[in-house]
C-alpha positions as CSV (number, residue, x, y, z in Angstrom):
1,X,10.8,-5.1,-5.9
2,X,14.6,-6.1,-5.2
3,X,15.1,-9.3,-3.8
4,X,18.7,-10.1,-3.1
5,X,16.9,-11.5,0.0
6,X,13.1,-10.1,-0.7
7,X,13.0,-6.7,-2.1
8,X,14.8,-3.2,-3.3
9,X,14.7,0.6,-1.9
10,X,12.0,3.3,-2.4
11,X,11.7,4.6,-6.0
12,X,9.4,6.9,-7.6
13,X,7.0,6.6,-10.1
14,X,9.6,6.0,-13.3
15,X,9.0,1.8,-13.4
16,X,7.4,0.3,-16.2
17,X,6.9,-2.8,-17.9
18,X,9.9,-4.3,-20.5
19,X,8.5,-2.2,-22.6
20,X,9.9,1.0,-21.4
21,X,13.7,1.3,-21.5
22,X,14.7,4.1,-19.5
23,X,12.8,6.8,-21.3
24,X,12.0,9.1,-18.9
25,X,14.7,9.1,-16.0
26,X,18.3,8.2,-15.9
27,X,18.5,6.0,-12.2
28,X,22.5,5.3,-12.2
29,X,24.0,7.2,-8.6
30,X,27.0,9.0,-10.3
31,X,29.1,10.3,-7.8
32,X,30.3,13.5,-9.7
33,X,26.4,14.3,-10.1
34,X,25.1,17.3,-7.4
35,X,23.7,16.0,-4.5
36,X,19.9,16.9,-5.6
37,X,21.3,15.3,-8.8
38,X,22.2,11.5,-6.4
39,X,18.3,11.3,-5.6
40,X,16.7,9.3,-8.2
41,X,13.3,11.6,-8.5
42,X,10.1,10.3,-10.1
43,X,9.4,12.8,-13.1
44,X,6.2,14.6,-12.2
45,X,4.3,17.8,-13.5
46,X,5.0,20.6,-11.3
47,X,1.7,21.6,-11.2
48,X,-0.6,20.1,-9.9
49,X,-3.7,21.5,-7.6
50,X,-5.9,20.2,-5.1
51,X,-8.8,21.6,-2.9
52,X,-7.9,22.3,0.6
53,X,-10.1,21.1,3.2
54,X,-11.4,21.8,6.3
55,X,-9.2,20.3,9.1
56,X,-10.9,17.8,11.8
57,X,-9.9,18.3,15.1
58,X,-11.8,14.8,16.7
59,X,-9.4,13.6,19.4
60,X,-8.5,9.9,18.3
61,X,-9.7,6.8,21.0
62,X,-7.6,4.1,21.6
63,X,-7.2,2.0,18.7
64,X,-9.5,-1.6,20.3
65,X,-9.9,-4.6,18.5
66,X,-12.7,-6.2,18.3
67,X,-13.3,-8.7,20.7
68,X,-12.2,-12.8,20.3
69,X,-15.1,-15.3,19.3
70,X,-15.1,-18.5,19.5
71,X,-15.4,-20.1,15.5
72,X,-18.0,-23.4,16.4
73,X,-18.6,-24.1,20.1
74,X,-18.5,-27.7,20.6
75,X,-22.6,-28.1,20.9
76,X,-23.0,-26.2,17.8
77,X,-24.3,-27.1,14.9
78,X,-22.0,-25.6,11.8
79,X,-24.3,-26.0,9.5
80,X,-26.5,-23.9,11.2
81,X,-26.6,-20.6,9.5
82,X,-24.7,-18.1,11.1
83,X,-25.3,-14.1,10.3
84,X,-24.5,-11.7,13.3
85,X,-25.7,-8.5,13.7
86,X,-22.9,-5.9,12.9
87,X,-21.7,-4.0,16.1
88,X,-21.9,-0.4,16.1
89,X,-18.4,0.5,16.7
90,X,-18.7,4.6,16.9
91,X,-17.8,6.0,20.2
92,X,-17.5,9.2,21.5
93,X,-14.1,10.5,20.7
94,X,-13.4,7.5,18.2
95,X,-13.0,8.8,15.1
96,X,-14.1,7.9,11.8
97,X,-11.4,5.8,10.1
98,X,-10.9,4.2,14.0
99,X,-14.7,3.2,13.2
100,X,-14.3,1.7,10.0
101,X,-10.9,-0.6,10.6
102,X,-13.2,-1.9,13.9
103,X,-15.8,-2.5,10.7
104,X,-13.2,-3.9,8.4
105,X,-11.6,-6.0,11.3
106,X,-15.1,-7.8,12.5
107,X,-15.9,-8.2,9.1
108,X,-13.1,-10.1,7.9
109,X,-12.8,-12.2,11.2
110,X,-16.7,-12.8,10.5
111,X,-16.1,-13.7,7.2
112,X,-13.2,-16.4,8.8
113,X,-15.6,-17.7,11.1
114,X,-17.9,-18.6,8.5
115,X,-15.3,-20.2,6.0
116,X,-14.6,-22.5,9.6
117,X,-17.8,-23.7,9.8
118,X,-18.6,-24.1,6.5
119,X,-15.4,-26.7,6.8
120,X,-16.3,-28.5,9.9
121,X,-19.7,-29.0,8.5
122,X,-18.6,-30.4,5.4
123,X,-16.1,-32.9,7.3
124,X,-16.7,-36.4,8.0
125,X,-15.9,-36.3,11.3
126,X,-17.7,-33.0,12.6
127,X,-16.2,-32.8,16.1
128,X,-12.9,-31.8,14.5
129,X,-12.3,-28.6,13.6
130,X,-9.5,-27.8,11.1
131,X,-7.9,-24.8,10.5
132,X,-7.7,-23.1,6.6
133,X,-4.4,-23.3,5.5
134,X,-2.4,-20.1,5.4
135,X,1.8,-20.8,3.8
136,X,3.4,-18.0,4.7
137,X,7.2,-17.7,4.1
138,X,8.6,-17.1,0.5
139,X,7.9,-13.6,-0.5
140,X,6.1,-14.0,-3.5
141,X,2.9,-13.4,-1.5
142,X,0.2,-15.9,-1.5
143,X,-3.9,-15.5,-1.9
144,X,-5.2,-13.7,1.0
145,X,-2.2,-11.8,2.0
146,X,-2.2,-8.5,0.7
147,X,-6.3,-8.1,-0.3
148,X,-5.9,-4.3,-0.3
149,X,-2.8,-4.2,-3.0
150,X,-3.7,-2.4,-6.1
151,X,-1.6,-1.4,-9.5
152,X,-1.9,2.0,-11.2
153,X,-2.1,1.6,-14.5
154,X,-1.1,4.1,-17.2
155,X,-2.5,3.4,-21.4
156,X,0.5,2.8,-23.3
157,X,0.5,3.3,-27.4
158,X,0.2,0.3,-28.0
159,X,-2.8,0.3,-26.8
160,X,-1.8,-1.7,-23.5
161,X,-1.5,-1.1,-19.7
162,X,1.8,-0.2,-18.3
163,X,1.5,-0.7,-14.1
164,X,4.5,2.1,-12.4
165,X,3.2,2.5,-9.2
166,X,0.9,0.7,-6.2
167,X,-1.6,1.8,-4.0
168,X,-4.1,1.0,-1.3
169,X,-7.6,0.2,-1.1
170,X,-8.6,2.4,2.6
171,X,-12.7,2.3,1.1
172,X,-14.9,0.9,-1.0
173,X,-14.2,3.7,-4.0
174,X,-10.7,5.2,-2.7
175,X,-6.9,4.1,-3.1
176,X,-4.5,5.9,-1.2
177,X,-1.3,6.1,-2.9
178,X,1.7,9.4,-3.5
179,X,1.1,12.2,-4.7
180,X,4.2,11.7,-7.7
181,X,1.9,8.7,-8.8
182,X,-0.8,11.0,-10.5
183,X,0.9,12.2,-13.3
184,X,3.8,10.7,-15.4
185,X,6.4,12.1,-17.3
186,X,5.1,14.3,-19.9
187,X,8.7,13.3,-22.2
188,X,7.5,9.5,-21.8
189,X,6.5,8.5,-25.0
190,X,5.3,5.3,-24.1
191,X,1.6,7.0,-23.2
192,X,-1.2,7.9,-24.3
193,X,-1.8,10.2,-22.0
194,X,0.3,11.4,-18.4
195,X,-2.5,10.3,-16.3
196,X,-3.3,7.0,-15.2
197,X,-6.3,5.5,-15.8
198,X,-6.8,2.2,-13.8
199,X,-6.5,0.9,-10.9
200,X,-6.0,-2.9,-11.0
201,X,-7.3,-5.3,-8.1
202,X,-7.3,-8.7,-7.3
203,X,-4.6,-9.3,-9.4
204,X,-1.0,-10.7,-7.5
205,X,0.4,-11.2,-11.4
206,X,-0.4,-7.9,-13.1
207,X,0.3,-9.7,-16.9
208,X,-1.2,-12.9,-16.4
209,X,-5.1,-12.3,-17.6
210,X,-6.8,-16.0,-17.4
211,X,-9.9,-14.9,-16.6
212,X,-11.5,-11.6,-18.9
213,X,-15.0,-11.6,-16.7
214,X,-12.6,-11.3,-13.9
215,X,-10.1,-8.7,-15.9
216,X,-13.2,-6.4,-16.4
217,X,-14.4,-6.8,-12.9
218,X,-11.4,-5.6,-11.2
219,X,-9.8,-3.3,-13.5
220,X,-11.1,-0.3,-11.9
221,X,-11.2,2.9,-13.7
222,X,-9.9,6.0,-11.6
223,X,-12.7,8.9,-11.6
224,X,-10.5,11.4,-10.1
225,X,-6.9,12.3,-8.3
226,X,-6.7,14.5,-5.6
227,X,-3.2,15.1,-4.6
228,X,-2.5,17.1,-0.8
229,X,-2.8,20.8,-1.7
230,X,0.8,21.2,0.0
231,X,2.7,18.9,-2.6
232,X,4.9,20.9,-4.4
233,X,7.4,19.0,-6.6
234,X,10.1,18.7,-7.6
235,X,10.1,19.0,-3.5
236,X,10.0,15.7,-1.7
237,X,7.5,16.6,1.0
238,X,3.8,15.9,1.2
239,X,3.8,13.2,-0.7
240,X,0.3,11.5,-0.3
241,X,-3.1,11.6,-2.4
242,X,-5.9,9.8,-3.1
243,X,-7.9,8.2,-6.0
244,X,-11.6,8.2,-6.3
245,X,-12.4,5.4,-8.5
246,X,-15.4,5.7,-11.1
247,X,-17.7,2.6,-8.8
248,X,-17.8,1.2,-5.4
249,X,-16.0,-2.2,-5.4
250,X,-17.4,-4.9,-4.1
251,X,-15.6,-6.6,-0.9
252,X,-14.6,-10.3,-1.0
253,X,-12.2,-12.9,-0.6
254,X,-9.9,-11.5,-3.1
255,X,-10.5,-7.8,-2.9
256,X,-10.9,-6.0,0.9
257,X,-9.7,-2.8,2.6
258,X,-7.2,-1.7,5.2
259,X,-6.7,0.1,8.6
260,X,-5.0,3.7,8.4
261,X,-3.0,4.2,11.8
262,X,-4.4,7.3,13.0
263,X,-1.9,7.8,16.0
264,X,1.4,9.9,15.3
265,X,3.4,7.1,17.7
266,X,3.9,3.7,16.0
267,X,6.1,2.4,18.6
268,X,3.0,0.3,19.9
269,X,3.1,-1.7,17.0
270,X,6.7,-2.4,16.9
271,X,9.8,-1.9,14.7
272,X,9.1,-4.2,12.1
273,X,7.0,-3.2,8.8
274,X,6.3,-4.9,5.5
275,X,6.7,-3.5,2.0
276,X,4.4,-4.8,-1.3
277,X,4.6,-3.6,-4.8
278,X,5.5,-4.7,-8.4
279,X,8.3,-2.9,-8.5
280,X,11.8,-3.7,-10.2
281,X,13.9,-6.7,-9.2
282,X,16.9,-4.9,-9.0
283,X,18.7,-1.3,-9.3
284,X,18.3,0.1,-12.7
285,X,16.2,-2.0,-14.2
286,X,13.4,-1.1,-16.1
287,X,11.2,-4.0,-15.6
288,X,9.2,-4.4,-13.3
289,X,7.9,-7.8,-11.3
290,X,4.5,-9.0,-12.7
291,X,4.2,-10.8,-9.4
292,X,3.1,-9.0,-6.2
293,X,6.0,-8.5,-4.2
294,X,6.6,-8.6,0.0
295,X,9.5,-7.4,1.9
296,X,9.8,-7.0,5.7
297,X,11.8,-4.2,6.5
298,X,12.8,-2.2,10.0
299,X,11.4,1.4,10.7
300,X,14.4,3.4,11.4
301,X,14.6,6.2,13.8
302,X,14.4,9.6,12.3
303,X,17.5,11.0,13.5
304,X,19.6,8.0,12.4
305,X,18.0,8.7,9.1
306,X,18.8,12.1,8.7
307,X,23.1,11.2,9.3
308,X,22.5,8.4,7.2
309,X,21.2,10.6,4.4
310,X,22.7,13.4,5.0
311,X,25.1,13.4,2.0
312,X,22.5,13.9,-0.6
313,X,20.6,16.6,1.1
314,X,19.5,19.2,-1.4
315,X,16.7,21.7,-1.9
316,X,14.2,19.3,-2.7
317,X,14.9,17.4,0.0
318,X,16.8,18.0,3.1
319,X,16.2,15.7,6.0
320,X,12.8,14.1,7.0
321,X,10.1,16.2,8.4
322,X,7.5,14.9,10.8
323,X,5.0,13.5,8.4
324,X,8.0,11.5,6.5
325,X,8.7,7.9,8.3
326,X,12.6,6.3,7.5
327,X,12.3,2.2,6.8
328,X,14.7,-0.6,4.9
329,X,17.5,-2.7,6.4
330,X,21.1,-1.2,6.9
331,X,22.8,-4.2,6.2
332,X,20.8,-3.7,2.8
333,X,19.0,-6.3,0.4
334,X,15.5,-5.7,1.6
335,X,13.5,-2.5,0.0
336,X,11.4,-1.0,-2.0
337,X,12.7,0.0,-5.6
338,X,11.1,1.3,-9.2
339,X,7.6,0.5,-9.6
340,X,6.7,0.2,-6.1
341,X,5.9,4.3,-5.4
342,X,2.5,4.8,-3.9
343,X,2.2,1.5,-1.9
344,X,1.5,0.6,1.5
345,X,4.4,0.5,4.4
346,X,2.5,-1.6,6.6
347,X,2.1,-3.5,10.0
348,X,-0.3,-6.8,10.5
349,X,-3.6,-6.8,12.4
350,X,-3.6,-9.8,14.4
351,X,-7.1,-11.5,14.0
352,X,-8.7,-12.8,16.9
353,X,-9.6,-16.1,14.8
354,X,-7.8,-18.5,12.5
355,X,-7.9,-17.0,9.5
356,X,-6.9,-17.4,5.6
357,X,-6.8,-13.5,5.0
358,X,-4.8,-10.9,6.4
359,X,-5.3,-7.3,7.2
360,X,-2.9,-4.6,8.2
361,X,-2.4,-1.2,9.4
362,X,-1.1,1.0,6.8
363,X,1.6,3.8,8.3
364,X,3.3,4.7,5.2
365,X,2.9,5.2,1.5
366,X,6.1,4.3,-0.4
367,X,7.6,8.0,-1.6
368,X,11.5,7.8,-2.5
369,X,15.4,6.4,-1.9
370,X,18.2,6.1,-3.1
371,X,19.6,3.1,-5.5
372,X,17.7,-0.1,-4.5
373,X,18.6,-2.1,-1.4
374,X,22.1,-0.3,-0.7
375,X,23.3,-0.9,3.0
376,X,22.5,2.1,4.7
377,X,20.0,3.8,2.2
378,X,17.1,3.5,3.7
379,X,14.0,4.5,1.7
380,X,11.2,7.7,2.7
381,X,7.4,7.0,3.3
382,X,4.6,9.5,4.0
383,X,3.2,9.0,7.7
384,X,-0.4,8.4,7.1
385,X,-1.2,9.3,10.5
386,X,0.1,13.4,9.6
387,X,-2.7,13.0,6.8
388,X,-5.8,11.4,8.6
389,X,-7.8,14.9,9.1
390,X,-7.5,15.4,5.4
391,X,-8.4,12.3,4.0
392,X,-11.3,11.4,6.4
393,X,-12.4,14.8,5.3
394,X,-12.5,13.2,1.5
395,X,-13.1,9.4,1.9
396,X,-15.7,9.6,5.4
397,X,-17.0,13.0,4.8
């Protein structure tokens, strides 16, 4: 990701590690180029196939967190065990991936309460309750922040892993991620093989390995790809699919799902979104960040987009349709860039307890711009909430 303040602008797939010097796609704008010719594309392999499936027509139910609890009332004991029953959070109307960010949400906050207790109980003075620390400001992220983040990893010749795009953890075996992300170039020499491989948890520095046990745990191979049977590149559009990884992971403090936002409106939860990925530092480079990477960025209204972008309209892409969302900062310096395809554009839950881990609503999957944090370029995500009959359908079914 860019940072001439934080980040850089949407890019497909073509990142790599230092590695890789610009082997598979040229990313310079050149002005005499054709206007198909100005987007920088992520090579792909035009054909690609997916099943179709059955559409679900639930109506969705208000979105409801779960409500607030008090951490240690003050005639507790916190060293008294404490194990709550799990709420059953399926109502009629509600539908499934409603259900399980209720599930998600009460048991992270859960897992905070505990962590509380477990604090106050070990303190001297037990009638003080501290909270757990949480830094939050730089944008290299910090533990806790970003628990859902994965890398996509590709085998390189030299026997090593080369990461070129992101994804999200929506389940315990599925990553959500674009659809340009399941197949690399087939002229990049660099690979074994087009097809990634792994998917890479718990990990906020992709290169630094301290830990094998921990390596093996959390490198996560990828059992299948199911890319939305409407994809059709080169074109631009329907950019979303989904990875089926060979186990279940286990949920913990360093590894642990996300919301989808199933309604088409986002206005509810503001203007304000935030970027991750290990993508590229700045335009045109090749390498890629090995640490995890944050950006907060504004979600720009379509029509704005469209005259913003009009110039390099062409017929693979052509103005934003309705599952396509517009995000990055005008004045430029903040967005997503090479190496950061396939991620999350995503929104913060607010917890109902203190708490050292996040957890956010994801409304976007990172799909394509122009450059990397020009002023008035902003980047193109897929609306996850256009896509949540189909992947409920395949995650929930």
């Amino acid at each position: 990701m860019l940072i001439v303040t934080l980040l850089c602008v949407v890019l497909p797939l073509v990142a790599t590690s230092a590695e890789r010097i610009n082997e598979t796609t040229d990313f310079t704008i050149n002005k005499s180029l054709s206007n198909e010719d100005k987007w920088i594309w992520g090579p792909v392999d035009d054909n690609i196939h997916s099943r179709t499936l059955a559409e679900n027509n639930t109506k969705s139910q208000p979105l409801i967190q779960t409500s607030p609890r008090t951490p240690v009332d003050q005639n507790e004991d916190p060293c008294v065990a404490y194990d709550p029953p799990k709420p059953n959070f399926s109502l009629p109307g509600r539908r499934i991936s409603e259900v399980k960010c209720q599930e998600y949400i009460w048991e992270l906050e859960t897992k905070s309460i505990k962590a509380l207790r477990d604090f106050k109980c070990q303190q001297t003075n037990p009638g003080r309750i501290k909270k757990i620390p949480i830094i939050v400001g730089g944008r290299d992220t910090i533990p806790g922040e970003f628990l859902h983040m994965g890398a996509i990893g590709w085998k390189g010749v030299r026997n090593n892993w080369q990461f070129k795009c992101g994804g999200s953890l929506i389940s315990p075996s599925y990553i959500l991620t674009a659809a340009h992300c399941s197949v690399a170039s087939a002229s990049d020499t660099t690979l074994q093989d087009v097809t990634p491989k792994i998917v890479r948890l718990n990990f906020r520095n992709i290169f630094f390995v301290e830990n094998e046990i921990r390596l093996k745990k959390y490198d996560v191979g990828i059992k299948r790809i199911i890319v939305h049977p409407e994809y059709n590149p080169p074109n631009k559009y329907y950019d979303i699919a989904l990875m089926e990884l060979d186990h279940d992971v286990e949920f913990s403090n360093y590894v642990f799902p996300s919301c989808l936002w199933s309604k088409p409106d986002i206005a509810e939860l503001g203007t304000s979104a935030t970027v991750t990925g290990w993508g590229a530092l700045h335009e045109g480079s090749s390498d890629i960040s090995p640490e995890l990477q944050a950006g907060d960025v504004n979600v720009i209204d379509s029509d704005m987009c469209d005259q913003l972008l009009q110039a390099y309209c062409n017929r693979n892409w052509c103005g934003l349709m309705d599952h396509q969302l517009c995000a990055g900062k005008l004045t430029g310096g903040v967005d997503s860039c090479q190496g950061d395809s396939g991620g999350p554009l995503q929104v913060k839950i607010n917890l109902k307890v203190d708490s050292a881990y996040n957890i956010y609503h994801i409304i976007g999957v990172t799909s394509f711009g122009i450059g990397c944090a020009q002023a008035n370029t902003p980047g193109i995500y897929t609306r996850v909430s256009s896509f949540i009959d189909w992947i409920e359908n395949i995650v929930w079914p």
